[in-house]
N, CA, C and O atoms as a Maestro MAE file, in Angstrom:
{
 s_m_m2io_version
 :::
 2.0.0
}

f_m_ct {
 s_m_title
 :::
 protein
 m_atom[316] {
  # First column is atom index #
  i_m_mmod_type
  r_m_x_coord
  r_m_y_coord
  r_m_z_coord
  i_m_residue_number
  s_m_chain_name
  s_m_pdb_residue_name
  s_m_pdb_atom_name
  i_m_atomic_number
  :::
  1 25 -0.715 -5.730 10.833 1 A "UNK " " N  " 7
  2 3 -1.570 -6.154 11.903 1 A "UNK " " CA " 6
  3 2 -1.277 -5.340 13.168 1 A "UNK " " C  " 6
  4 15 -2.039 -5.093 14.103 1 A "UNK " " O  " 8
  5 25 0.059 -4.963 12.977 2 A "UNK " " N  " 7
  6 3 0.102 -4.103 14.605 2 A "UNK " " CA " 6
  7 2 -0.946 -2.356 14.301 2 A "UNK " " C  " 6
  8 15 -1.014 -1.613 15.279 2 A "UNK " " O  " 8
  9 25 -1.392 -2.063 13.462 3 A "UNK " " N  " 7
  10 3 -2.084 -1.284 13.780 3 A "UNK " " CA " 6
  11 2 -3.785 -1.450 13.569 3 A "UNK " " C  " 6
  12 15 -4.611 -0.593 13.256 3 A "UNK " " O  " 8
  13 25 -3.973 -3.044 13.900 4 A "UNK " " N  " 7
  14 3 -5.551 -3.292 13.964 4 A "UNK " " CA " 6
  15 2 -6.208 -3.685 13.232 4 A "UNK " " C  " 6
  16 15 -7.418 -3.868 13.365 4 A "UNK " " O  " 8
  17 25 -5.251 -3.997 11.877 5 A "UNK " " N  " 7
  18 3 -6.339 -3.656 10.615 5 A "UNK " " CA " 6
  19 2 -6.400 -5.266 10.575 5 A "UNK " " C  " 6
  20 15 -5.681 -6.142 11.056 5 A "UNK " " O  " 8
  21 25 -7.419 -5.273 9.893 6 A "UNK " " N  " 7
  22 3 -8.540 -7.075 9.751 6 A "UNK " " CA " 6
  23 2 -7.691 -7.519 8.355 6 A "UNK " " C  " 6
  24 15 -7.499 -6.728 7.433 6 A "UNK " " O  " 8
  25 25 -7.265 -8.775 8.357 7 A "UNK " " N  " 7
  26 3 -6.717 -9.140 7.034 7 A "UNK " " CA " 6
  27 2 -7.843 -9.261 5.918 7 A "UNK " " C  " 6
  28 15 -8.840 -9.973 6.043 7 A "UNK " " O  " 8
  29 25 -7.566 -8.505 4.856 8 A "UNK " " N  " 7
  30 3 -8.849 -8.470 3.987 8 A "UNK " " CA " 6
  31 2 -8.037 -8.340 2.885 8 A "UNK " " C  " 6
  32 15 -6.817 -8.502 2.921 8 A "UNK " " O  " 8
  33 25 -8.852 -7.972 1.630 9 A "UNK " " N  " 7
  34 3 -8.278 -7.475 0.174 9 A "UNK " " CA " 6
  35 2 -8.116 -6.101 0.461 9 A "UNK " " C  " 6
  36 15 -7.653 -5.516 -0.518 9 A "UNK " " O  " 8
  37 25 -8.357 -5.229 1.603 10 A "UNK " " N  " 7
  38 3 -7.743 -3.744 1.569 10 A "UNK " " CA " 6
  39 2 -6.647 -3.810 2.053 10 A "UNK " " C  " 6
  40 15 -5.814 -2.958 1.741 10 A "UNK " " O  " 8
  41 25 -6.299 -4.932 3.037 11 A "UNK " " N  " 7
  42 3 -4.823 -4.552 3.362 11 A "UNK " " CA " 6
  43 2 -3.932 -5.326 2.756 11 A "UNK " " C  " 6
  44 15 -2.755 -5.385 3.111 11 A "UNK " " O  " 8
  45 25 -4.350 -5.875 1.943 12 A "UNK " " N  " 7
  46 3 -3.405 -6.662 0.418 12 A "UNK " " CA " 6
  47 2 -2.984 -5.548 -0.060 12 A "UNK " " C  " 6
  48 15 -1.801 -5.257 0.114 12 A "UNK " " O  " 8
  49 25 -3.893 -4.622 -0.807 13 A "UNK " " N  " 7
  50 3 -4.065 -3.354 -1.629 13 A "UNK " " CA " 6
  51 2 -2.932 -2.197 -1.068 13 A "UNK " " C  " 6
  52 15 -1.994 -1.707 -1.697 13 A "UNK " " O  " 8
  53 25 -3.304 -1.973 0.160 14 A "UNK " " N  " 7
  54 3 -2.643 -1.021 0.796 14 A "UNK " " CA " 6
  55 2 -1.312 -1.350 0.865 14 A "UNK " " C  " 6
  56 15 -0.566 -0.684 0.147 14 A "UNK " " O  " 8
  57 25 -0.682 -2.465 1.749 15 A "UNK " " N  " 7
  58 3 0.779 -3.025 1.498 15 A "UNK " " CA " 6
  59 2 0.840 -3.357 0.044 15 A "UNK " " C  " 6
  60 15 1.735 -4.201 0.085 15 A "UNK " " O  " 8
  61 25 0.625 -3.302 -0.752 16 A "UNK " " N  " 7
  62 3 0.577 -3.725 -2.274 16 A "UNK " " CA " 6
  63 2 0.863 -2.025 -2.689 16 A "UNK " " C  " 6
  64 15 1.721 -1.987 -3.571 16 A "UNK " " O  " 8
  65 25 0.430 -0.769 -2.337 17 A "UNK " " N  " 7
  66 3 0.550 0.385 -2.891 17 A "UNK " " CA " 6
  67 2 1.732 0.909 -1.869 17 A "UNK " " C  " 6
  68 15 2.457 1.845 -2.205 17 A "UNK " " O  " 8
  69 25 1.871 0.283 -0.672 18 A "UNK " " N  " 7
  70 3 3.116 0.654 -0.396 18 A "UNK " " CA " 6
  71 2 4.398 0.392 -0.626 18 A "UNK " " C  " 6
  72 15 5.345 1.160 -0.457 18 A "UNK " " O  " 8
  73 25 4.418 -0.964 -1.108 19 A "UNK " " N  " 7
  74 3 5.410 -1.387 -1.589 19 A "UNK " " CA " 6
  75 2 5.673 -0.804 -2.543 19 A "UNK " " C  " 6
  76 15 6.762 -0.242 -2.419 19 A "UNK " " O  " 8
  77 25 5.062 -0.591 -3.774 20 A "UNK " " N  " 7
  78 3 5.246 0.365 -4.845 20 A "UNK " " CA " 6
  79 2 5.721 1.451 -4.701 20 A "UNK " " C  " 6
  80 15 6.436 1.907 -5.593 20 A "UNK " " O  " 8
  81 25 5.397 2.357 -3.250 21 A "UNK " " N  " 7
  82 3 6.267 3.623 -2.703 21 A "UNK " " CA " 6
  83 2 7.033 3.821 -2.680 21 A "UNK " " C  " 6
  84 15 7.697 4.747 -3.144 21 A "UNK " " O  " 8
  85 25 7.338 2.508 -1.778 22 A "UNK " " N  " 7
  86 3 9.007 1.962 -1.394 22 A "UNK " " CA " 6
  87 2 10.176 2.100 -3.029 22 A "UNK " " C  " 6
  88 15 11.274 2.655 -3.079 22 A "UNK " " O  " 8
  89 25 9.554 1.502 -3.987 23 A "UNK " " N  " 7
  90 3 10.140 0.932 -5.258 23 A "UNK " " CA " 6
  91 2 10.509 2.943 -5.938 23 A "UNK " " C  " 6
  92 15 11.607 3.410 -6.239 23 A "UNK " " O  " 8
  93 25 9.395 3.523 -5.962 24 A "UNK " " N  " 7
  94 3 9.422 4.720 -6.444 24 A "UNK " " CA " 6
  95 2 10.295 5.571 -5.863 24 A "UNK " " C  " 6
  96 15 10.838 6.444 -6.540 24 A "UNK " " O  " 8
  97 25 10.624 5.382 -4.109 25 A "UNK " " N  " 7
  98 3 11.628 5.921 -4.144 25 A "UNK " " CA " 6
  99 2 13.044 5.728 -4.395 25 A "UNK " " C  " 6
  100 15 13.764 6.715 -4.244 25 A "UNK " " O  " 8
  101 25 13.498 4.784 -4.702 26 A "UNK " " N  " 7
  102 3 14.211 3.639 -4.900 26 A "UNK " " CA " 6
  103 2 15.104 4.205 -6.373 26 A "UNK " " C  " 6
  104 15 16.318 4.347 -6.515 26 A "UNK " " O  " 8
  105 25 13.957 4.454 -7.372 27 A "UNK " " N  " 7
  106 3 14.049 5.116 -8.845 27 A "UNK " " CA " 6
  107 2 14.431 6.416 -9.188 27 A "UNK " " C  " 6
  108 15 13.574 7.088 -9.763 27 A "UNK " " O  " 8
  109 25 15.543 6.936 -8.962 28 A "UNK " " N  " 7
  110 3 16.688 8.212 -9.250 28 A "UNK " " CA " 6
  111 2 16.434 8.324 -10.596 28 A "UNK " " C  " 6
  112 15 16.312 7.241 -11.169 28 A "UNK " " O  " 8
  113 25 16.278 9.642 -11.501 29 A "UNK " " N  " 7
  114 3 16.270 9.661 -13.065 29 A "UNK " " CA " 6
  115 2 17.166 10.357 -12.681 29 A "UNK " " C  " 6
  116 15 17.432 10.961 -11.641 29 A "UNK " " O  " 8
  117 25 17.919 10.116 -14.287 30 A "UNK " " N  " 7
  118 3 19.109 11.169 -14.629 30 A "UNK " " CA " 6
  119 2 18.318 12.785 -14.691 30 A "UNK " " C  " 6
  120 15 17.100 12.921 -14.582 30 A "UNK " " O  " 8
  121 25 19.033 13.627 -14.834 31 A "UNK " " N  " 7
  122 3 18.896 15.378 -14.880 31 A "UNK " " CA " 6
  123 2 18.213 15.103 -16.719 31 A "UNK " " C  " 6
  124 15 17.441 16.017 -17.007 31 A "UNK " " O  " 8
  125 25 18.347 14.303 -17.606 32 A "UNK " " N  " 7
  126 3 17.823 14.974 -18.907 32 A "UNK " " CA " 6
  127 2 16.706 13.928 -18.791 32 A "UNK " " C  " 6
  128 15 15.912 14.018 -19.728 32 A "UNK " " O  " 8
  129 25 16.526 13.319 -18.234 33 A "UNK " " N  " 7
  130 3 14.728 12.135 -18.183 33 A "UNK " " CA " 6
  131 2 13.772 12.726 -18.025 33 A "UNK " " C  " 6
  132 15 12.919 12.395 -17.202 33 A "UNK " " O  " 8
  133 25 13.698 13.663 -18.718 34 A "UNK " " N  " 7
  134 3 12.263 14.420 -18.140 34 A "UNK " " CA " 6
  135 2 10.855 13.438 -18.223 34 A "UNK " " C  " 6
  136 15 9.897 13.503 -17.454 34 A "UNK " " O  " 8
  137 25 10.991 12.682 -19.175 35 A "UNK " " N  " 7
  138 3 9.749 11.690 -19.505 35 A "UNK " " CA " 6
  139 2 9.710 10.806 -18.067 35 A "UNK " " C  " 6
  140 15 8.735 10.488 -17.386 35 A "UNK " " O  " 8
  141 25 10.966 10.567 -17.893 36 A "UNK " " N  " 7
  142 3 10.835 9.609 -16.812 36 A "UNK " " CA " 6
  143 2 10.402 10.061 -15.370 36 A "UNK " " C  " 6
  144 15 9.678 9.479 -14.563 36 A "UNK " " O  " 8
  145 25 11.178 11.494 -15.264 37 A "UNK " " N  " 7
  146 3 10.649 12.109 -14.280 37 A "UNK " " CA " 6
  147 2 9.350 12.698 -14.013 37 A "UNK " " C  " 6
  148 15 8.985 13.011 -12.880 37 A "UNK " " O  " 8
  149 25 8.607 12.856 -15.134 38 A "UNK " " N  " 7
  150 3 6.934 13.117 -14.981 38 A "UNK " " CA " 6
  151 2 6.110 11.900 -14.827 38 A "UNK " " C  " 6
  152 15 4.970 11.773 -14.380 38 A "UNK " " O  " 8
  153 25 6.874 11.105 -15.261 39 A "UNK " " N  " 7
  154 3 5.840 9.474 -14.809 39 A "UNK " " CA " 6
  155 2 5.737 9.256 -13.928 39 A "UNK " " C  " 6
  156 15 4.622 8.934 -13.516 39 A "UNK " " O  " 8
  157 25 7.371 9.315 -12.681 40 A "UNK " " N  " 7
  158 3 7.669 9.310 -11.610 40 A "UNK " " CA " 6
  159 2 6.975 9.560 -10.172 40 A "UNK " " C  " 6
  160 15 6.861 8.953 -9.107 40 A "UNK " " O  " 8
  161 25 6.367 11.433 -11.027 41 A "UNK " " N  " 7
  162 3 5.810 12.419 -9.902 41 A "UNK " " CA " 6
  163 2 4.292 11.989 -9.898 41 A "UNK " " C  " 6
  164 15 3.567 11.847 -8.913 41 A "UNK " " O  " 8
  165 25 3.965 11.807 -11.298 42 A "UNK " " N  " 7
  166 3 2.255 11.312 -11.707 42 A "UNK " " CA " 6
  167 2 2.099 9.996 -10.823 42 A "UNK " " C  " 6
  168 15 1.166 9.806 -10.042 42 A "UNK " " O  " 8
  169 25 3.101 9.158 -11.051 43 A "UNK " " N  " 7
  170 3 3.103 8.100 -10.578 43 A "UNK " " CA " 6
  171 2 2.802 7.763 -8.959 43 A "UNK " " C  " 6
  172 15 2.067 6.879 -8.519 43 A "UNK " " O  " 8
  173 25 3.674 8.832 -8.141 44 A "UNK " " N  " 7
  174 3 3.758 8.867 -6.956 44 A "UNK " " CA " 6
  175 2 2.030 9.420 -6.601 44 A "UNK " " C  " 6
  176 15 1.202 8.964 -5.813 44 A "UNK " " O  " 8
  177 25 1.990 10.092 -7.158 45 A "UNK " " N  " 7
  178 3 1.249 10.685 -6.768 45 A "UNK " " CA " 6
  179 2 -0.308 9.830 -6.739 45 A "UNK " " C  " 6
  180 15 -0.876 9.876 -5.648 45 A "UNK " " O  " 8
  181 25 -0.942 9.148 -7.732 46 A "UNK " " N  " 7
  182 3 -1.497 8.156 -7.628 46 A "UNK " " CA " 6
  183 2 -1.415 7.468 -7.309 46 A "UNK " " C  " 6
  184 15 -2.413 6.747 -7.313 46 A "UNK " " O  " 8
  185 25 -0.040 6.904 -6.641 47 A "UNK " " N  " 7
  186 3 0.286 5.459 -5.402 47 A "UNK " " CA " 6
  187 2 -0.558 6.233 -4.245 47 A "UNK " " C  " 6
  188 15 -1.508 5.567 -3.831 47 A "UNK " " O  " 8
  189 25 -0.377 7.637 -3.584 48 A "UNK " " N  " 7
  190 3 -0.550 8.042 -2.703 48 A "UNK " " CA " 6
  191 2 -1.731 7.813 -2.307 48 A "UNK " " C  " 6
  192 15 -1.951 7.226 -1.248 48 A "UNK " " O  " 8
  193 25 -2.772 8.292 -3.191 49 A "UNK " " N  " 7
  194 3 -4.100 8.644 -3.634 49 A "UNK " " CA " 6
  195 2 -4.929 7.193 -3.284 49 A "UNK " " C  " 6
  196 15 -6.031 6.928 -2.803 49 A "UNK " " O  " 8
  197 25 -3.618 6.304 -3.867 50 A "UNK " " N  " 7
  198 3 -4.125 4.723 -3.494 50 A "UNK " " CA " 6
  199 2 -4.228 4.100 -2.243 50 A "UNK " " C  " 6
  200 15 -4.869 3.112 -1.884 50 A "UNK " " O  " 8
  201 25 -3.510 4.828 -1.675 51 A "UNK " " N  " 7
  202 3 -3.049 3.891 -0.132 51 A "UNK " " CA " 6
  203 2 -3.772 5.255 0.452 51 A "UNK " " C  " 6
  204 15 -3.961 4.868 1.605 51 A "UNK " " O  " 8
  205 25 -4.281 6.551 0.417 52 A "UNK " " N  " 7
  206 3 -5.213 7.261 1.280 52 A "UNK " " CA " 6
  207 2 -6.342 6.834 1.069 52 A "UNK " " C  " 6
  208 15 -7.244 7.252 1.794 52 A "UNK " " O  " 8
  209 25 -6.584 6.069 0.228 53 A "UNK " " N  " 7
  210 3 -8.142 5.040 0.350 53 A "UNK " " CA " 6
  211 2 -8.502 4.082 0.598 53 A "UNK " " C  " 6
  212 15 -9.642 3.756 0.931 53 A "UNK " " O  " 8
  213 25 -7.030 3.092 0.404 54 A "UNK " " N  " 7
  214 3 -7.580 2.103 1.434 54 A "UNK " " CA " 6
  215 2 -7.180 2.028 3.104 54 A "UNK " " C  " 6
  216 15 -7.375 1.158 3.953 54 A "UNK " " O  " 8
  217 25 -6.470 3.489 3.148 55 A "UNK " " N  " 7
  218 3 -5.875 3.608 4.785 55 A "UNK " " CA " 6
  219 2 -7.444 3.499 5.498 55 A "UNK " " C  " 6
  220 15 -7.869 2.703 6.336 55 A "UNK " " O  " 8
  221 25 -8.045 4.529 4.867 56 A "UNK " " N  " 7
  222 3 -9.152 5.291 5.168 56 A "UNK " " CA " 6
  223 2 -10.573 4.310 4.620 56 A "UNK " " C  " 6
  224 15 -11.591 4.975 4.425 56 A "UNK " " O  " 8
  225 25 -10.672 2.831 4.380 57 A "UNK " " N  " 7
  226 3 -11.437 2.123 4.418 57 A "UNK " " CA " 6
  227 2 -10.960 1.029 5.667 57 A "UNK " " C  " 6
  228 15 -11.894 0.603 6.347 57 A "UNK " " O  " 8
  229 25 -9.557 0.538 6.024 58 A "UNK " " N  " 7
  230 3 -8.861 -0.008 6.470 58 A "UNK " " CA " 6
  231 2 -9.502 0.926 8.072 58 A "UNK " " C  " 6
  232 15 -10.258 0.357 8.859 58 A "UNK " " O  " 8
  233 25 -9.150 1.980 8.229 59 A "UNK " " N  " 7
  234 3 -9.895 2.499 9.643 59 A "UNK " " CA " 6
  235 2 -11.372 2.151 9.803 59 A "UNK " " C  " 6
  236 15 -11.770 1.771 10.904 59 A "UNK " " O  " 8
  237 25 -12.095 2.243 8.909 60 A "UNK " " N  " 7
  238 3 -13.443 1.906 9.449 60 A "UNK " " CA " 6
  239 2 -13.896 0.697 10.155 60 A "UNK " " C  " 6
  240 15 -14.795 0.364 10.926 60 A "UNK " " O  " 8
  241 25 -12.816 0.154 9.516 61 A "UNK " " N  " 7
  242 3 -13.166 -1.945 10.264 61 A "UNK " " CA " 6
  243 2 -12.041 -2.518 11.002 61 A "UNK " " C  " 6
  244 15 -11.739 -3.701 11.163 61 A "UNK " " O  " 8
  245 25 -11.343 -1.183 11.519 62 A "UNK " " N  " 7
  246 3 -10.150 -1.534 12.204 62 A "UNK " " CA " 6
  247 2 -10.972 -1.750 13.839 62 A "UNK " " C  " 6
  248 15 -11.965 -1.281 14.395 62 A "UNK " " O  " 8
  249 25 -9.612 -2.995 14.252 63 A "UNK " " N  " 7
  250 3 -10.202 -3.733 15.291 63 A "UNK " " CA " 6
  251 2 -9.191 -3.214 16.897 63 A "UNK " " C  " 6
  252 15 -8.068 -2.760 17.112 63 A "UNK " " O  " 8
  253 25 -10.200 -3.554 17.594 64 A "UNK " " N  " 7
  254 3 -9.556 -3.059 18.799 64 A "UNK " " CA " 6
  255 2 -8.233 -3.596 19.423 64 A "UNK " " C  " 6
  256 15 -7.144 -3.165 19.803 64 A "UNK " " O  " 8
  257 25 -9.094 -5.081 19.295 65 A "UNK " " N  " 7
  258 3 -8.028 -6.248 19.237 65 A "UNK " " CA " 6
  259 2 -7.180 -6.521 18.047 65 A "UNK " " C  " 6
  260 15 -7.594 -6.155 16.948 65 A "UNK " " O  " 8
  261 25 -5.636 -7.338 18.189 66 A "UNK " " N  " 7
  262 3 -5.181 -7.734 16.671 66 A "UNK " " CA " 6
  263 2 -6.047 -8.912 15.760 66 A "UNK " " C  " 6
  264 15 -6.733 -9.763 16.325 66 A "UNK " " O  " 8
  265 25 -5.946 -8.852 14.661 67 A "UNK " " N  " 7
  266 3 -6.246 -9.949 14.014 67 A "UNK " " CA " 6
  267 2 -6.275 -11.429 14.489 67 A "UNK " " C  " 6
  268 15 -5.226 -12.013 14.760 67 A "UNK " " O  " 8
  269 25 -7.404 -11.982 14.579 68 A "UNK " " N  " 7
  270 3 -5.797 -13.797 15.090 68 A "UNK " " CA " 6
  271 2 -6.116 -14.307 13.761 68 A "UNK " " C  " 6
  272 15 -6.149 -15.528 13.915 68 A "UNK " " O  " 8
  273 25 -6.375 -14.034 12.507 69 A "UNK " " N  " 7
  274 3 -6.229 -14.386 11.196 69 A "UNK " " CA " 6
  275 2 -4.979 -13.499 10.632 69 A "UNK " " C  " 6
  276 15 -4.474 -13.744 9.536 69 A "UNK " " O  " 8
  277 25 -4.608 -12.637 11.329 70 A "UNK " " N  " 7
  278 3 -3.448 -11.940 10.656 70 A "UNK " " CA " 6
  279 2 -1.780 -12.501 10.684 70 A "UNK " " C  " 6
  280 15 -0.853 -12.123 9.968 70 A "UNK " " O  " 8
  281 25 -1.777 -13.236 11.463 71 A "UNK " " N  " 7
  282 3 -0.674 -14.312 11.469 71 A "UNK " " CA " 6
  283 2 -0.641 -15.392 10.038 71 A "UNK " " C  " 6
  284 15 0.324 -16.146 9.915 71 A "UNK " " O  " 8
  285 25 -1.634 -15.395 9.110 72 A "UNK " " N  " 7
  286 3 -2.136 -16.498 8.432 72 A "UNK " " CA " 6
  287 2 -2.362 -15.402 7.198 72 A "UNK " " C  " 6
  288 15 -3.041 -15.835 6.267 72 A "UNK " " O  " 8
  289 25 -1.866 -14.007 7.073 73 A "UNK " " N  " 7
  290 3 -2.203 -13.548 6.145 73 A "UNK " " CA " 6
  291 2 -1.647 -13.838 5.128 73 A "UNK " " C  " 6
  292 15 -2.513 -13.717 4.262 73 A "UNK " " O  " 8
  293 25 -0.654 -14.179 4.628 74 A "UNK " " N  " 7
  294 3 -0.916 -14.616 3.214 74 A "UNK " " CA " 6
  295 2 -1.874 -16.182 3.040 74 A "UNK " " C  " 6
  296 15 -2.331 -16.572 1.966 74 A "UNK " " O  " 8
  297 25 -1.989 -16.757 4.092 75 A "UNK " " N  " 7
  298 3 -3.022 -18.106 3.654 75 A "UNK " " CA " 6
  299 2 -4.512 -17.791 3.310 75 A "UNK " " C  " 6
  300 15 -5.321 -18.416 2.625 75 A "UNK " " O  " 8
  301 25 -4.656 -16.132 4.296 76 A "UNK " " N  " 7
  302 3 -5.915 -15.863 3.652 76 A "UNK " " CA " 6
  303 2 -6.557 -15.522 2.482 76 A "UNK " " C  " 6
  304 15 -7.761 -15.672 2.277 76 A "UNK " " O  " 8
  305 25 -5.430 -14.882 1.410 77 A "UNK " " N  " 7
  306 3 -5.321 -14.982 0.466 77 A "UNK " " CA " 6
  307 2 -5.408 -16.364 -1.033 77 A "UNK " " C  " 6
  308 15 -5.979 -16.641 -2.088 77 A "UNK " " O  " 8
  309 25 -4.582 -16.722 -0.264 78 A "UNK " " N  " 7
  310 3 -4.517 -18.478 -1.329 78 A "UNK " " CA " 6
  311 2 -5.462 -19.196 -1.344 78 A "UNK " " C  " 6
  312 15 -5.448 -20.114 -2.164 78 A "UNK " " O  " 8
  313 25 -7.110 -18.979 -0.073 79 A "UNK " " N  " 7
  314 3 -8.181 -19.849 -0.313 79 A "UNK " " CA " 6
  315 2 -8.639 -18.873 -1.419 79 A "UNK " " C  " 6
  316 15 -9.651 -19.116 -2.076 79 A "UNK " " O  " 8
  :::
 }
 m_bond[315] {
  # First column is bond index #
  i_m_from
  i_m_to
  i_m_order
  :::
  1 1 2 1
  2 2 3 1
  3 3 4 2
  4 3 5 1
  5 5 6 1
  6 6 7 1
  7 7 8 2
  8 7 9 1
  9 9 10 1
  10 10 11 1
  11 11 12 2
  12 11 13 1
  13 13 14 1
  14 14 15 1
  15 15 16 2
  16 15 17 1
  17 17 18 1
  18 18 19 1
  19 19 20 2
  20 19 21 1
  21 21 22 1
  22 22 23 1
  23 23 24 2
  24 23 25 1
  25 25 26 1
  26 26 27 1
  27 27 28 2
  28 27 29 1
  29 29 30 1
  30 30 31 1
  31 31 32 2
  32 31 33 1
  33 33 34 1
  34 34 35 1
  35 35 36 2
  36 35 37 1
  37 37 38 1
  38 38 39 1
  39 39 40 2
  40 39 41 1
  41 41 42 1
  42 42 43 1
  43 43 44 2
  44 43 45 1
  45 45 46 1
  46 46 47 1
  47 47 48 2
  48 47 49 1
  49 49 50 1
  50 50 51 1
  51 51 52 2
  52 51 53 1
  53 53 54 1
  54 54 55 1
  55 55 56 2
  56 55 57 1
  57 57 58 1
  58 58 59 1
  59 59 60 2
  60 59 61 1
  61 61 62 1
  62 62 63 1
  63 63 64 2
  64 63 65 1
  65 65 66 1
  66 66 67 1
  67 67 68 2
  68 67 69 1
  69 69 70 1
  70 70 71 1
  71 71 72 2
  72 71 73 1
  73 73 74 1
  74 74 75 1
  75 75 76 2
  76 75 77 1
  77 77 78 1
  78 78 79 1
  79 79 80 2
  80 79 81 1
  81 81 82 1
  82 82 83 1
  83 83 84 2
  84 83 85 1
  85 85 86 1
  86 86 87 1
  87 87 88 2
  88 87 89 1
  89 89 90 1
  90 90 91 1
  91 91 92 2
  92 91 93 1
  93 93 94 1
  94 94 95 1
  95 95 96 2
  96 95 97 1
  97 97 98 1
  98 98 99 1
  99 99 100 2
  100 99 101 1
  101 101 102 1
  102 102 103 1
  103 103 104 2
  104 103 105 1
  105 105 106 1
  106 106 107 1
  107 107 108 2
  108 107 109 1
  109 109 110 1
  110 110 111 1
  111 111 112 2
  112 111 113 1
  113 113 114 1
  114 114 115 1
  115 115 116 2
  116 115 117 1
  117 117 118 1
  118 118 119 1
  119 119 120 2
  120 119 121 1
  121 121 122 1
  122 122 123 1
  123 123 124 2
  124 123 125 1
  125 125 126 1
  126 126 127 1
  127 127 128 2
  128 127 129 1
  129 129 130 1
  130 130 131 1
  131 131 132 2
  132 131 133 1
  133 133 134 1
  134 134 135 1
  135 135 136 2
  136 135 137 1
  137 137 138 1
  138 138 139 1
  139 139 140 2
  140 139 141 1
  141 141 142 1
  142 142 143 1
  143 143 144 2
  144 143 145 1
  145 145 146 1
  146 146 147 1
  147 147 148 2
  148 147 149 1
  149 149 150 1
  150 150 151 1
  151 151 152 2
  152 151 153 1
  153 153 154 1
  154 154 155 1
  155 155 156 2
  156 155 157 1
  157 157 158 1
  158 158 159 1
  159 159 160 2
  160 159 161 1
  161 161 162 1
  162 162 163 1
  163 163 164 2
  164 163 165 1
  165 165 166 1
  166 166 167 1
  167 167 168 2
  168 167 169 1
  169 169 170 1
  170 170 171 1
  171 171 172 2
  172 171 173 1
  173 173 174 1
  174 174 175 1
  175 175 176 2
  176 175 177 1
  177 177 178 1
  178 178 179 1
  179 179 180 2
  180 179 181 1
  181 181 182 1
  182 182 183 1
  183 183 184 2
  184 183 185 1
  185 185 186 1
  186 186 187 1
  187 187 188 2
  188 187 189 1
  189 189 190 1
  190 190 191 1
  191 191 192 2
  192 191 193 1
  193 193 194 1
  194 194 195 1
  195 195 196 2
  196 195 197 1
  197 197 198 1
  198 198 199 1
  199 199 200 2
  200 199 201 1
  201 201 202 1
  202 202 203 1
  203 203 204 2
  204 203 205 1
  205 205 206 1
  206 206 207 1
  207 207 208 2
  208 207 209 1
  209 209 210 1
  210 210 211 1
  211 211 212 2
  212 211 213 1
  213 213 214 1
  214 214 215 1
  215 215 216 2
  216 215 217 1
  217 217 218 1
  218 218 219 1
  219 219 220 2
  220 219 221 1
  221 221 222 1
  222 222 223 1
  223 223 224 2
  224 223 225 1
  225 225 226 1
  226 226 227 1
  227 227 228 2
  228 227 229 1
  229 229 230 1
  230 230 231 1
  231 231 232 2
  232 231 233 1
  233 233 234 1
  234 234 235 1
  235 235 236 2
  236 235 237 1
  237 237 238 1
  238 238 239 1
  239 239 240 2
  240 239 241 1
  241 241 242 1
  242 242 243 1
  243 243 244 2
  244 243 245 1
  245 245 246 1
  246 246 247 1
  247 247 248 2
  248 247 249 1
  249 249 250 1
  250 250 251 1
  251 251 252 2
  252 251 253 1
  253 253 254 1
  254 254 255 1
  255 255 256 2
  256 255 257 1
  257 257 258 1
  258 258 259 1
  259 259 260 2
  260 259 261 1
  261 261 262 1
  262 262 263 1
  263 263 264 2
  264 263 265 1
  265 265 266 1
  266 266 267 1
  267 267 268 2
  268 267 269 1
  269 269 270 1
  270 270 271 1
  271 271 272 2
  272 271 273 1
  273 273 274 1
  274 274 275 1
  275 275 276 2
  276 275 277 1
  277 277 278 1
  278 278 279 1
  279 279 280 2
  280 279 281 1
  281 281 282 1
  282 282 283 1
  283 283 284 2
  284 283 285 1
  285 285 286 1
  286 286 287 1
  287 287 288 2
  288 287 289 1
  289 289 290 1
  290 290 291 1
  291 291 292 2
  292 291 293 1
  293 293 294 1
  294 294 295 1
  295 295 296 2
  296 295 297 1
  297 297 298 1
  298 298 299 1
  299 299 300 2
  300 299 301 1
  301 301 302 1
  302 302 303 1
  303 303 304 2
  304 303 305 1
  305 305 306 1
  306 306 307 1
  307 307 308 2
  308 307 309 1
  309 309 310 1
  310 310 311 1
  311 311 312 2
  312 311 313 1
  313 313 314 1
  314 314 315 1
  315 315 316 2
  :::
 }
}
């Protein structure tokens, strides 16, 4: 909410693909994981892809003012 954005299902999505960022970097493979390490990079790389689309839907309906439903964001969710 401190950067404007309206509590919606994009900024579920977006903190939802960032958190996943967070987790990916988190995940060290050993030197012989190569399997693991190409999932890793594929992986990242489509988190990215994820959260540059809903950053970039998230700006269009971003508000001047903060949210005053954004204090209540996870309740907006649970209706």
């Amino acid at each position: 909410m401190l950067k404007g954005y309206q509590a919606s299902e994009d900024l579920f999505h977006y903190c939802y693909y960032l958190t996943l960022q967070e987790r990916f970097r988190s995940i060290s493979p050993e030197r012989d994981e190569g399997m693991l390490r190409f999932l890793l990079v594929e992986g990242k790389k489509d988190i990215e892809e994820a959260m540059k689309v809903y950053e970039a839907r998230l700006e269009e309906t971003k508000l001047l003012l903060p949210d005053k439903k954004g204090d209540n964001f996870m309740e907006y969710f649970s209706e």
